[in-house]
C-alpha positions in Angstrom: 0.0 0.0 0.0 1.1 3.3 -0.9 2.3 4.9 2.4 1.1 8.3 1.3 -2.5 6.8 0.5 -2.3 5.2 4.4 -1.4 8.7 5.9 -4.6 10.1 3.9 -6.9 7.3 5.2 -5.5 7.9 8.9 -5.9 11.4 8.8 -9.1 11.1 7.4 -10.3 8.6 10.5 -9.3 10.7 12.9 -11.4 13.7 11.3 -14.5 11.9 11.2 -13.4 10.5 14.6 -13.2 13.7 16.0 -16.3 14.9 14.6 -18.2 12.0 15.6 -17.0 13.0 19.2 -18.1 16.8 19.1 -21.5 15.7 17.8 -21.5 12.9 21.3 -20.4 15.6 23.5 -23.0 18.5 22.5 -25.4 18.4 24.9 -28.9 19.0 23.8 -31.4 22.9 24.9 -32.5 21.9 28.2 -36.0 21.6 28.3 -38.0 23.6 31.1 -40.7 22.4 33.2 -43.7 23.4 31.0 -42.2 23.5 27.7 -44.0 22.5 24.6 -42.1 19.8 22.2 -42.9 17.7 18.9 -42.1 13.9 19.7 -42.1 10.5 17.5 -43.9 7.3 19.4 -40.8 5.1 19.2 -41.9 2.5 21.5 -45.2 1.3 23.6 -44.3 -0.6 26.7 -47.1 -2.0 29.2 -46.9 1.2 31.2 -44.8 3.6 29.6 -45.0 5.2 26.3 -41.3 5.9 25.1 -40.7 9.1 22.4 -38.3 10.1 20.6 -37.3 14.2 20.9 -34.5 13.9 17.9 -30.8 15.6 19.6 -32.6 16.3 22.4 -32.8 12.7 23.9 -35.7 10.7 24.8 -38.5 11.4 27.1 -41.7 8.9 28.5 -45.2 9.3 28.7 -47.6 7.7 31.0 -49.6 5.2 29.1 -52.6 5.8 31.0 -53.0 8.8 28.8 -53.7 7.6 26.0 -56.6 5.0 27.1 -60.0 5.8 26.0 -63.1 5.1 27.5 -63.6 2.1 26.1 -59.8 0.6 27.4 -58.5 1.3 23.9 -55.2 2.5 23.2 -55.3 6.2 21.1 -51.4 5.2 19.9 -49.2 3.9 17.9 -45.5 3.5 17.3 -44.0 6.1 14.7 -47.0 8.8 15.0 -46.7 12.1 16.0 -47.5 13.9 18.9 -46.8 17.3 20.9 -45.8 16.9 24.5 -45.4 19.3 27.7 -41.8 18.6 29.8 -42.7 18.1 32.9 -39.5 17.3 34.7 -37.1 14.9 35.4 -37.4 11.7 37.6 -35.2 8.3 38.5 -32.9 9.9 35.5 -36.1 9.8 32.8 -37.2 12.6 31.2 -41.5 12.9 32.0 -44.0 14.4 29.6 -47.5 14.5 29.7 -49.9 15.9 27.0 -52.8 18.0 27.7 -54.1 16.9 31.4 -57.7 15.5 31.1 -59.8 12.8 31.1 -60.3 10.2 34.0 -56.6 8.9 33.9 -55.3 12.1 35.5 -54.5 12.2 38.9 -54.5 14.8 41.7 -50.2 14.5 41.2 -50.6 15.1 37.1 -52.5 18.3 38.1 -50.1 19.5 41.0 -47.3 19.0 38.3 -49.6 20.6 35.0 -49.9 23.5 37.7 -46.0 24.1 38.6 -45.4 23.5 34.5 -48.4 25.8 33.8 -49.0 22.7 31.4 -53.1 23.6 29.9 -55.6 21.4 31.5 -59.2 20.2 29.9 -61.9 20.4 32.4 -65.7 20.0 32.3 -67.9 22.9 33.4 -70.5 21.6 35.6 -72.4 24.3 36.4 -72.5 28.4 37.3 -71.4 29.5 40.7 -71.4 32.3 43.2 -68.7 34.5 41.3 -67.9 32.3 38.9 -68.0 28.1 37.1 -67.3 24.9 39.0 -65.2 22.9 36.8 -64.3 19.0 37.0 -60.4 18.5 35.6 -58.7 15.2 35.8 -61.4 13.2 35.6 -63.2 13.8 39.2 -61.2 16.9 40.9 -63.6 20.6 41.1 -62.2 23.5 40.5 -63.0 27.0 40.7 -62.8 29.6 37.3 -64.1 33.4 38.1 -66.3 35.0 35.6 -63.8 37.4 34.3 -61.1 34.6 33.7 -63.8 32.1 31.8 -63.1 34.3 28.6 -62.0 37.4 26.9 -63.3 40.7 27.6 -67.1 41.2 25.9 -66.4 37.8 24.3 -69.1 35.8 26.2 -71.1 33.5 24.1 -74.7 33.4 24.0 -74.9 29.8 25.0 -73.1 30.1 28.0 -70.6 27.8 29.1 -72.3 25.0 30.7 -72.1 21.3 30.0 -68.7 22.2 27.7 -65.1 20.7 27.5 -62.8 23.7 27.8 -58.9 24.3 28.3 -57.8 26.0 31.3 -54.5 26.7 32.8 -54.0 26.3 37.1 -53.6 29.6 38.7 -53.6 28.4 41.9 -53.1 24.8 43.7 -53.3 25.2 47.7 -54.4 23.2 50.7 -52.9 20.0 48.9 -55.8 20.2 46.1 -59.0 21.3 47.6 -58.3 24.3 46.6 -58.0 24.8 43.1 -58.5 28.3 40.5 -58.2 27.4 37.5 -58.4 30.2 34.2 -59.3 30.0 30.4 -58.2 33.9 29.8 -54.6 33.6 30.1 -54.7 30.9 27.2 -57.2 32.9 25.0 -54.6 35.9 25.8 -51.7 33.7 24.7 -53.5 32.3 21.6 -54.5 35.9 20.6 -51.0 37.2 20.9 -49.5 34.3 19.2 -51.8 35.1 16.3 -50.2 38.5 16.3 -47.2 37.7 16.1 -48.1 35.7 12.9 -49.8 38.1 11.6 -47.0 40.8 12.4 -44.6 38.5 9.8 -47.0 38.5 7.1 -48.3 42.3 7.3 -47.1 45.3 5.0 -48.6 48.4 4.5 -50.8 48.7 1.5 -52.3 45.6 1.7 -55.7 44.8 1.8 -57.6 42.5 4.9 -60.6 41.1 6.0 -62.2 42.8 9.3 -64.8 43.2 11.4 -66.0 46.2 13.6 -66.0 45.8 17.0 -66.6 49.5 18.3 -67.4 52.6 17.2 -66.2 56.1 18.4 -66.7 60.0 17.3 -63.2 60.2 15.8 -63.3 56.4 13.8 -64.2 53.0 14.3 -62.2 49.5 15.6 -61.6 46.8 13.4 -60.2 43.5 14.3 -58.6 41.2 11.7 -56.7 38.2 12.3 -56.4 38.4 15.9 -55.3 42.4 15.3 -56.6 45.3 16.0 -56.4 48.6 14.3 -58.5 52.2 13.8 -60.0 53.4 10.5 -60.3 57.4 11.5 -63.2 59.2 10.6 -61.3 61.0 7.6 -60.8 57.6 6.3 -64.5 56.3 6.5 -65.5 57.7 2.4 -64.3 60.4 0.4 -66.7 62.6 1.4 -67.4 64.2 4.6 -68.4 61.6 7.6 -70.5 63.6 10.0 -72.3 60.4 12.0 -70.0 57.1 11.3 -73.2 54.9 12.8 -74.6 56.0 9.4 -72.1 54.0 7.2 -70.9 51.4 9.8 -72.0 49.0 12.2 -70.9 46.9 15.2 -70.4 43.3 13.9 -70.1 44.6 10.3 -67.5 43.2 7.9 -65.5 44.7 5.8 -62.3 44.9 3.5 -59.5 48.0 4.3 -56.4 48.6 3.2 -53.3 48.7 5.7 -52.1 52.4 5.9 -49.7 52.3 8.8 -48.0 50.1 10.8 -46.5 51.5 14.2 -45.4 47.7 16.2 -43.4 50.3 18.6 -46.8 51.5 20.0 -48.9 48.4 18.6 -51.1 51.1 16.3 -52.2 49.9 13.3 -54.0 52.2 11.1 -56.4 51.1 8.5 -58.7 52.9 5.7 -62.4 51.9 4.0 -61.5 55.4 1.4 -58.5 53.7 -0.4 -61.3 50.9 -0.6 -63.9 52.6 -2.9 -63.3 54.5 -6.2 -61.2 57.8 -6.4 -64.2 60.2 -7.2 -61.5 63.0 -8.9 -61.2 59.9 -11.7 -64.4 60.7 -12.8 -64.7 64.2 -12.3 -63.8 65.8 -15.7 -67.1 63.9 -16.9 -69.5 64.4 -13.9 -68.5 68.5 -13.4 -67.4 69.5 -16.8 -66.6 73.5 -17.6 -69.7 75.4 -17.7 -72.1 72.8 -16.4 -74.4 74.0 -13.5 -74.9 72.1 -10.3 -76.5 72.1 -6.6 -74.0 72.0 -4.2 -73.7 72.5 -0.3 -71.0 75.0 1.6 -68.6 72.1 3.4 -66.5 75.5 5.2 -65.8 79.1 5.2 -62.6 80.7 4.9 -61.4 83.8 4.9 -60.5 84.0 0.8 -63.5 81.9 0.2 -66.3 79.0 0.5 -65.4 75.4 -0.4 -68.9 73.7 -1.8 -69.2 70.2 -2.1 -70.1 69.0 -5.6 -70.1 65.9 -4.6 -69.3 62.9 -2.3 -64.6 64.0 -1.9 -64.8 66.5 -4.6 -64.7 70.0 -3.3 -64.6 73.1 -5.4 -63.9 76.4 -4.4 -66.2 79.7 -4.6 -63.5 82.7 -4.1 -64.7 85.5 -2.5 -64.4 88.1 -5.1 -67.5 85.8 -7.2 -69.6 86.8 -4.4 -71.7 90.3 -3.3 -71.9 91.1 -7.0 -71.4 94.3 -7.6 -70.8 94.9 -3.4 -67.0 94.2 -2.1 -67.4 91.8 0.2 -64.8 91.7 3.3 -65.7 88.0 4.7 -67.9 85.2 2.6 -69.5 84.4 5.4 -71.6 87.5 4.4 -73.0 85.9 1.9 -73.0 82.6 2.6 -73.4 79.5 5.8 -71.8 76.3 6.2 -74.7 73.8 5.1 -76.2 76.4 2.4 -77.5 75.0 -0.7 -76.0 76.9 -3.7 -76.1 76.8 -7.3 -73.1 77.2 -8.7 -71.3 77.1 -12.2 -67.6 75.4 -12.5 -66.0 77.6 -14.4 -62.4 75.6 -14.2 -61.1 72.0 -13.5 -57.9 70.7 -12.0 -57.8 67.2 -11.9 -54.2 66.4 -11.0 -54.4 69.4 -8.6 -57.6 67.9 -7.5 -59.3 71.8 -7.3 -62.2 73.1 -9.0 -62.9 76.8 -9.4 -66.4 77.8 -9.2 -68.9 81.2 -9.8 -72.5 81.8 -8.6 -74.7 80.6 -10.9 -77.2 83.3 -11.1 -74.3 86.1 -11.0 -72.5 84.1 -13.9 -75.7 84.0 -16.3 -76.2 88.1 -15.4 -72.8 88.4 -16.2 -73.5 86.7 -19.9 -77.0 89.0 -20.1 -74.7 92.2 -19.6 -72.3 91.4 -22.1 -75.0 90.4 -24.7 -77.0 93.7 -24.0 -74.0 95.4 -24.5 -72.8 94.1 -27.4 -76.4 95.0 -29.0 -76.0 98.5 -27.5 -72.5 98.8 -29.4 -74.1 97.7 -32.6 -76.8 100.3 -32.6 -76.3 103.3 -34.8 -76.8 106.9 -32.6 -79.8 108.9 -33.5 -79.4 111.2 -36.7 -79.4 115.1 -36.0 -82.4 116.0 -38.7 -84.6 113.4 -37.7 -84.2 115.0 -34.3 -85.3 118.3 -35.7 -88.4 116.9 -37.3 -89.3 115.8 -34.2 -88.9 119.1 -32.4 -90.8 120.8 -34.9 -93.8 118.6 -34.4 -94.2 119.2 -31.0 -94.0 123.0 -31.2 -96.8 122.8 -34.2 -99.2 120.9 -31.5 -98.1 123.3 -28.9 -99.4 126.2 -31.4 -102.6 124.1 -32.4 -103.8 124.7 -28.8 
């Protein structure tokens, strides 16, 4: 054998030797009491139920829990299944899945509550203050009103005669003494569905919603487990004065994503971006010289803004009002909420402005020039016809 061949070989031996050590020697995340892991069923013994975590070792169930009520085992070698550590004992890493069922003792529950490991319990019936609850099979427990569910979120039905999850909250006097809560996992839930939702959000997009409350200055949408504001300004294109009169509690909806603030946990949605952009059409609807009914939105000093229709605004300066008067303040002339007719005398439609004129002043405006005109056209009275016309009135002056 070729001695340089052999030294390749040796080195090579003692390379994978070396990382065959390393990968032995890393030791595996330490699981905490409590934590969550995916498992393989690797083996089914007559009391244990052995699964395989991949590098982090191997744990055991009890198989208890996976008896049915018939006797029937639920299990089988080489299925999946999600697990709760709950700690270690005689050098075997314990799991249990979710506590429940008549298998579970008054010990599984003492350890689900140090683990805060989710138990499944039975509500028997409405208390003083609150449910009595059977977990484990036979032991009560006690959940308070306000932890059964989340704020406003009670269902018609109740909650009686139901299978819920609950965590332990509290585990005293060796078990008689049990509180148990549903909230804290609806909180969890709803802020692990944030969290999702955080990853997959971008502003400009469009979601699914529905209303949940309604205020003066815009109304709550939730979507997806978030929950953002669509402001009044971003309800239509046209002024909003009572929101109850376009949206309802319980209403859904589509919006667009405007802003995204996760620093303060704003979110910012509009139903305007929704609908069509009015000024797109507003070179056909309000063309030069047409004539239409429109309402005074606001006052300002140079002028009145009059809505022609629902976001398109035009603008009646002040110096097309009073007529022939000079005017130091529109509101002379004119109220917010005044019906006006008015004629567009100009149209922007990348500025997004419209210039307008009194109607009535406008069409006088078109008379005088016309009478004018005619005036200007007429020939001026000829000087002997004039005379004639003298003379005949000093002949009947004579007569008499």
């Amino acid at each position: 054998m070729d001695q340089n061949n052999a030294g390749d070989d040796e080195i090579r031996e003692e390379e994978n030797f070396e990382a065959l050590l390393n990968e032995s020697g890393a030791e595996p995340a330490r699981l905490m009491p409590g934590q969550k892991v995916s498992a393989t069923v690797v083996k089914i013994a007559a009391d244990w139920i052995f699964i395989e975590l991949g590098r982090k070792g191997e744990g055991v169930l009890d198989r208890k829990e996976f008896i049915d009520t018939q006797g029937r085992l639920t299990v089988k070698e080489g299925e999946a299944l999600t697990a709760y550590f709950l700690g270690t004992e005689n050098n075997e890493l314990r799991f249990t899945t979710k506590i429940g069922g008549g298998a579970a003792g008054l010990a599984q529950i003492e350890d689900a509550w140090r683990a805060e490991i989710p138990v499944e319990g039975f509500v028997e019936r409405e208390i003083k203050g609150g449910y009595e609850v059977r977990i484990g099979g036979s032991v009560r427990a006690f959940c308070p009103f306000s932890q059964m569910d989340l704020p406003k979120s009670r269902p018609d039905e109740g909650y009686g005669k139901k299978h819920l999850s609950f965590r332990i909250t509290m585990f005293s006097e060796r078990g008689r003494n049990i509180v148990i809560s549903r909230r804290v996992l609806l909180e969890e839930q709803a802020q692990a569905e944030r969290q999702a939702q955080r990853a997959s959000l971008r502003e400009g997009m469009t979601v699914k919603g529905t209303v949940t409350s309604i205020r003066e200055f815009g109304a709550f949408v939730e979507a997806g487990g978030i929950e953002g504001l669509i402001p009044v300004s971003e309800i239509g294109w046209g002024r909003t004065e009572d929101i109850r009169d376009v949206l309802a509690v319980g209403q859904e909806l589509e919006v667009a994503i405007t802003k995204l603030d996760w620093v303060k946990d704003r979110i910012t949605f509009s139903l305007k971006a929704m609908l069509a952009d009015p000024w797109e059409t507003a070179l056909e609807k309000f063309p030069e010289g047409s004539v239409h009914v429109g309402k005074v939105a606001r006052i300002a000093n140079f002028g009145a803004f009059v809505t022609l229709g629902p976001g398109v605004d035009g603008l009646l300066h002040i110096s097309k009002l009073g007529g022939a008067k000079r005017l130091k303040h529109p509101g002379e002339a004119l109220q917010v909420g005044q019906a006006v007719e008015v004629r567009v005398e100009n149209v922007d439609v990348p500025g997004r402005r419209l210039s307008l004129a009194v109607a009535a002043a406008a069409d006088d405006a078109k008379e005088a020039e016309v009478d004018f005109g005619e005036y200007a056209e007429q020939k001026p009275p000829e000087v002997g016809l004039l005379g004639e016309l003298l003379k005949a009135k000093l002949a009947e002056k004579g007569k008499k």
